[in-house]
N, C-alpha and C positions, 0 to 999 in steps of 0.2 A: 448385418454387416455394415450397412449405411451409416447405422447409430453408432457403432463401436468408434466407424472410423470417423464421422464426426467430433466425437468425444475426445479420443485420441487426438484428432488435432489440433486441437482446441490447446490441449496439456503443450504439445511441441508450439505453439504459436506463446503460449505461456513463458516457455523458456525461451522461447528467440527475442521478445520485445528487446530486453535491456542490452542483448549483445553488438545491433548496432547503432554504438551511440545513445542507447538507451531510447531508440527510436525518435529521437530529437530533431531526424534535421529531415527535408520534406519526401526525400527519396526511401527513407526508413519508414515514416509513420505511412507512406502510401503503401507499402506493403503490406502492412498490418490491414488496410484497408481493404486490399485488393482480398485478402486472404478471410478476411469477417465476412465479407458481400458473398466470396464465392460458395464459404460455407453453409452463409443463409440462405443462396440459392439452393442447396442441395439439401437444404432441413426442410425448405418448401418440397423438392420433388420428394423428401423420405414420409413428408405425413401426406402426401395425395397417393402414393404407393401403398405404403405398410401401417397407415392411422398412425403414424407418433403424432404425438401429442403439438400441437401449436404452438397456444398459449404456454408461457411457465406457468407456476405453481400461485395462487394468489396469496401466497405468504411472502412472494419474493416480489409485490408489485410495488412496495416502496421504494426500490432502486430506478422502476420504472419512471414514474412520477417525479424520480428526483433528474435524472438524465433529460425524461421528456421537458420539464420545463425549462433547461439549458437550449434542447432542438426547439421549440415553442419559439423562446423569445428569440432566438438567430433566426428562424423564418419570419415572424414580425419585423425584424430588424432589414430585412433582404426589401420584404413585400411594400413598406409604407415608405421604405429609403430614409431609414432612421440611423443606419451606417456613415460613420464618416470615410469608414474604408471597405466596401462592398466585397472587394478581392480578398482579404484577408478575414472577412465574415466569411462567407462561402467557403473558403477554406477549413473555418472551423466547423461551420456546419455539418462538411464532410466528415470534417473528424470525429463529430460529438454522434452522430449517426453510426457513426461505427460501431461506439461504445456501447451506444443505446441495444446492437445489435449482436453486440458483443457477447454484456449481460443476459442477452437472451438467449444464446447457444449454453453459456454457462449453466442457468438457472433450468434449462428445459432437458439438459444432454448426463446432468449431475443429480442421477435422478435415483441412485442409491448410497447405504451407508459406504459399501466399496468405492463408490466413485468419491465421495467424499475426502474420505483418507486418499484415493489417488492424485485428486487434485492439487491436496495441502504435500504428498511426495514430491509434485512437479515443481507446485512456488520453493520446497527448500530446496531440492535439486540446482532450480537455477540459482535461489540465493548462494547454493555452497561454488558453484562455477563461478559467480561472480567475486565473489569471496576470495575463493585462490587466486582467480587471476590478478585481483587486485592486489593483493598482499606477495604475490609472487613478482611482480612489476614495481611497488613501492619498495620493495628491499633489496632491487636489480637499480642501481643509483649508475646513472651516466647512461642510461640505454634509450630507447626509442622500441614502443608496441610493436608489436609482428603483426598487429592490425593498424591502419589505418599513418603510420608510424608517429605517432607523437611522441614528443618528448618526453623524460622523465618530470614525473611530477612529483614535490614532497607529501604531498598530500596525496591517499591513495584514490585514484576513479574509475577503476576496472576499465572497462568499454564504456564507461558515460563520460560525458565531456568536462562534466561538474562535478565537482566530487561532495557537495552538498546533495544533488539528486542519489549519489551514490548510497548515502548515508540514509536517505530519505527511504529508498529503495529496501537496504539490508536490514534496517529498523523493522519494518513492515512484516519482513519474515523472520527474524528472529521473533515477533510475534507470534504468528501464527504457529511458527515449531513450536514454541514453550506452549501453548495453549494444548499442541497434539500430545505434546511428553506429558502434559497432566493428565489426558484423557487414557491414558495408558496406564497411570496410577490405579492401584488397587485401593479401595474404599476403606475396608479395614484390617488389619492384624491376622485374624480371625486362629488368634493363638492365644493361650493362655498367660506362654513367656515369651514376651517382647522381645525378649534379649535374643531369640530362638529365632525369631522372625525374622527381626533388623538383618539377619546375619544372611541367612534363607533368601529374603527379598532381594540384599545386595547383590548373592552370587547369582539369582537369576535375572536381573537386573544388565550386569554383566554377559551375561549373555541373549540379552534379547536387542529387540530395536532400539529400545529407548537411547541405552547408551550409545549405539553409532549416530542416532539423530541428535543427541545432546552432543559428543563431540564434533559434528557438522555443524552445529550453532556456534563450540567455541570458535572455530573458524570465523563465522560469519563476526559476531563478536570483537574479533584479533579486527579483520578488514574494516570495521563503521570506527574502530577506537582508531587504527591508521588513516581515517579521510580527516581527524583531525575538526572535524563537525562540532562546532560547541553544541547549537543549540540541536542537532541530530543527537546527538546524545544526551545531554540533556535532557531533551523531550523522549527519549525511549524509558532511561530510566525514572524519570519522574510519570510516564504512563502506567507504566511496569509497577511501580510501586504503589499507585491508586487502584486500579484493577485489582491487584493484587490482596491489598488490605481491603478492599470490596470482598473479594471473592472468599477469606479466612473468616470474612462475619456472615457473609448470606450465600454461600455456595453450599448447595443442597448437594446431601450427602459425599461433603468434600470427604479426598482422599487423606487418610491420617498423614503421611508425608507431605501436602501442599507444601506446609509454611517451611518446612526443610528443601524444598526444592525452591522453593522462589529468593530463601534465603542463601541459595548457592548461586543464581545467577549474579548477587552483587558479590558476593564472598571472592568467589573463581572469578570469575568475569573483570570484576574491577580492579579486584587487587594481584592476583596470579597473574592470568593473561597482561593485567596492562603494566604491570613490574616488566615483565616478561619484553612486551612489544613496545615502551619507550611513552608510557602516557602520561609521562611527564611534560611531554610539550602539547596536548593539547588541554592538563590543567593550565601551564602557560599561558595559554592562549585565551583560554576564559579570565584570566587572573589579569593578563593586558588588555582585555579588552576595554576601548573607552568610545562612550560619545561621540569623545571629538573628533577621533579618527574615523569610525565607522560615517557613511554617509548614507547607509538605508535608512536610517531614521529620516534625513533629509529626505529622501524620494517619497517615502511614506506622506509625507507633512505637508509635499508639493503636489502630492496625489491627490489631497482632500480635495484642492480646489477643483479637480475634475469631476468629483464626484456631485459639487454644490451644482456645476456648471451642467451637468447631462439630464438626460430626462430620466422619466423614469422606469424607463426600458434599458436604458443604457445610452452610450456611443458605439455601439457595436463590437460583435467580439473578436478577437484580433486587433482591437485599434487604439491597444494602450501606447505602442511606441512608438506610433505619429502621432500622436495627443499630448505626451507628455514634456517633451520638449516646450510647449507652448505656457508651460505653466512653473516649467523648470528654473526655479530662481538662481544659482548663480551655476558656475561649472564643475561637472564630480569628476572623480580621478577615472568613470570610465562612463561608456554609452550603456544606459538603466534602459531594455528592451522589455524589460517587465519589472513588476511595484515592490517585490522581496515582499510581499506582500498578500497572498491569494486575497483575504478577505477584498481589502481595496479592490484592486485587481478587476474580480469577478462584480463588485459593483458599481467600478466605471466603465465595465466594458457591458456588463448585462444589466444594469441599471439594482437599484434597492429589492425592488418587491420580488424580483424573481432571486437577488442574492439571497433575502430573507428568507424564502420558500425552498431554496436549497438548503439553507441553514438549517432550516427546523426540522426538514424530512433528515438531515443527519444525526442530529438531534435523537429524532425519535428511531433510525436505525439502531444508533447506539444504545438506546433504552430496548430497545428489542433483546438487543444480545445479551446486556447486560440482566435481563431478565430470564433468560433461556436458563443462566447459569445455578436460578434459582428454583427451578421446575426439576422434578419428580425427572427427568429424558434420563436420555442414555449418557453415558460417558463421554462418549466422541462428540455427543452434539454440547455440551455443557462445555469443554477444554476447546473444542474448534469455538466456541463462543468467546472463549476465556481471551485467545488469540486474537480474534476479532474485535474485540472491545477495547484490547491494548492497542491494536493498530490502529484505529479508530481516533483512541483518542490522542494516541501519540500525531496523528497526521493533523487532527483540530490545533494542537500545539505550535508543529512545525511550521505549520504554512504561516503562520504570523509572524517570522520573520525570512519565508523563503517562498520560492515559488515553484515547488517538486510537481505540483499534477501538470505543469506546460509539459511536462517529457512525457510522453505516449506510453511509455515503458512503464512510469509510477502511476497514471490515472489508467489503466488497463488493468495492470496489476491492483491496484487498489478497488477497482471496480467487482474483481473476482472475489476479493477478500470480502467484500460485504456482502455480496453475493453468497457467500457460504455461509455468514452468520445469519443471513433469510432461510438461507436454508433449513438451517439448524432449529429454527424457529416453529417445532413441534413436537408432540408428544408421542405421536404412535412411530411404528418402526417404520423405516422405508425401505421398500423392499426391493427387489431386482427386475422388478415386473418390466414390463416394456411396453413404450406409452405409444 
């Protein structure tokens, strides 16, 4: 009972991140906290009780390694008073401790193929809630939330404050769904006359999952094309389509429809859906975009010098936007509290060598998954890869000109997400046992 409800709540903490605020502001992300500590307290009394299992799985300890030397260097940072801002370290310490423990209820509590699939149900679950609400409130013009009451925005942001994190957020799992609807694909024909098949597959197609979880993505879809996200979209479809042409040359015993179903996310998606929802103003938007106007290239540029100037641990984490100022060469149209930037970012505030080491354990995450898809496994574990590897590398993309993991909601959820593609990272079945 301990485990279930563990498990369980893990999925509900799942869908609650991005609802308030996208866990962004300190009263949000403490709950998230409050709710990781209280369940890792209760995973200690369930394996001093019933033997569950402790440790995860040691296919899943690269996310370990890549968390812990995020908590490493902010404990160094605390201990030698290598912090320019101690309060705003510790803070994240807290938070990055969360994650650390986060991933470990995931990786320890998701300990069969069922839970697998139930987990990737929860992330599109809440991406479709966020989805609606966000497209339900962008096309409500002159109103104010029923949460929180803000105002109407033209740009959609569900419950997140930003609607760049929004974009960042929906990307993610519109991943991971298209990953699951392949794992659902049937391998081959296994009929004489095609024509017999195609017909066969479509009508039971139509009535199975696939299609109500593909039309929950056009959803999701409709809501990232409304936040109006150049480079969030951008970067999904340009992941989508590398993954993708990956996965039509080396995906072991891909599904004969693959390249017909990846060929309908841009077919539907960009041209139905966004005919449909007005995506004409955010080609616009890419098409105006200029240098001169934009001024994150400018913070990025102003950001170097912090980076020449810190050690090589960092300035501490949290303490990009009392730093910044100091290096800020003339005045931008608003106050830059972070670099639009992760890479910078993460290595003025955690200095090079641990950015580097973050880098490369993601690096080799993504080479994990991307190899999964090429092994002899099972279905579910090859298409939850497939997902995983889009998200992946869709987020390598984005953070170069945004800063989506500061929101609790996207660096939680993204933690889960790679989390599954460790998962998925074997060949024998996994079974329902109970650890």
């Amino acid at each position: 009972m301990i485990n279930k409800f563990i498990f369980y709540s893990i999925c509900c903490l799942i869908v609650w991140l991005p609802i308030p605020l996208g866990s962004n502001r300190p009263w949000a992300w403490a709950i998230s906290e409050i709710v990781v500590f209280a369940l890792f307290i209760l995973h200690l009394f369930s394996h001093s009780k019933t033997k569950t299992a402790f440790f995860p799985p040691t296919n899943t300890w690269p996310i370990f390694c890549l968390i812990g030397t995020l908590v490493s260097t902010l404990i160094l940072q605390l201990a030698f008073y290598l912090s320019v801002d101690p309060i705003q370290t510790q803070i994240l310490l807290l938070k990055t401790i969360s994650f650390f423990l986060f991933g470990w209820l995931v990786c320890v509590y998701t300990n069969s193929k069922a839970r697998i699939s139930k987990v990737v149900y929860t992330l599109i679950i809440a991406g479709l809630f966020q989805a609606t609400y966000a497209t339900i409130l962008n096309l409500s013009p002159n109103s104010s939330t029923p949460f929180f009451g803000f105002q109407y925005a033209e740009r959609a942001n569900g419950s997140f404050i930003y609607h760049n994190h929004l974009a960042n957020y929906l990307a993610m799992i519109l991943a991971i769904g298209i990953g699951f609807i392949i794992s659902e694909l049937k391998v081959s024909p296994n009929s004489h006359t095609k024509a017999r098949y195609y017909v066969r597959d479509i009508i039971q197609s139509m009535l199975s999952k696939k299609l109500i979880i593909r039309l929950c993505l056009i959803v999701v879809v409709t809501a990232l094309l409304l936040t109006r996200s150049r480079m969030g979209n951008v970067a999904f479809f340009v992941s989508l389509a590398i993954v993708g042409l990956y996965a039509l040359l080396f995906y072991s015993n891909k599904p004969w429809s693959l390249k017909y179903l990846i060929t309908s996310f841009f077919a539907i998606d960009i041209i139905i859906v966004g005919t449909i929802f007005d995506a004409e103003k955010l080609q616009t938007r890419l098409i105006e975009t200029s240098f001169l106007e934009e001024s994150r290239d400018e913070v990025v540029r102003d950001s170097l010098t912090l980076i020449e100037n810190s050690s090589l641990i960092g300035n501490g984490g949290g303490s990009f936007y009392g730093l910044f100022p100091t290096s800020q060469s003339l005045p931008y149209s608003g106050f830059y509290d972070h670099a639009h930037n992760e890479y910078v970012q993460f290595a003025i505030e955690f200095g090079l060598i641990s950015s580097f080491l973050v880098f490369i354990l993601s690096l080799y995450i993504l080479f994990i998954t991307l190899k999964n898809m090429t092994k002899k496994a099972t279905q579910l574990y090859k298409g939850v890869s497939f997902g995983v590897a889009t998200s992946m590398l869709f987020m390598m993309i984005h953070i170069f000109v945004d800063f989506p993991l500061q929101a609790t909601a996207n660096a939680m959820t993204y933690i889960a997400i790679m989390c599954l593609g460790l998962l998925c990272n074997r060949d024998e079945n996994l079974t329902n046992r109970r650890y």
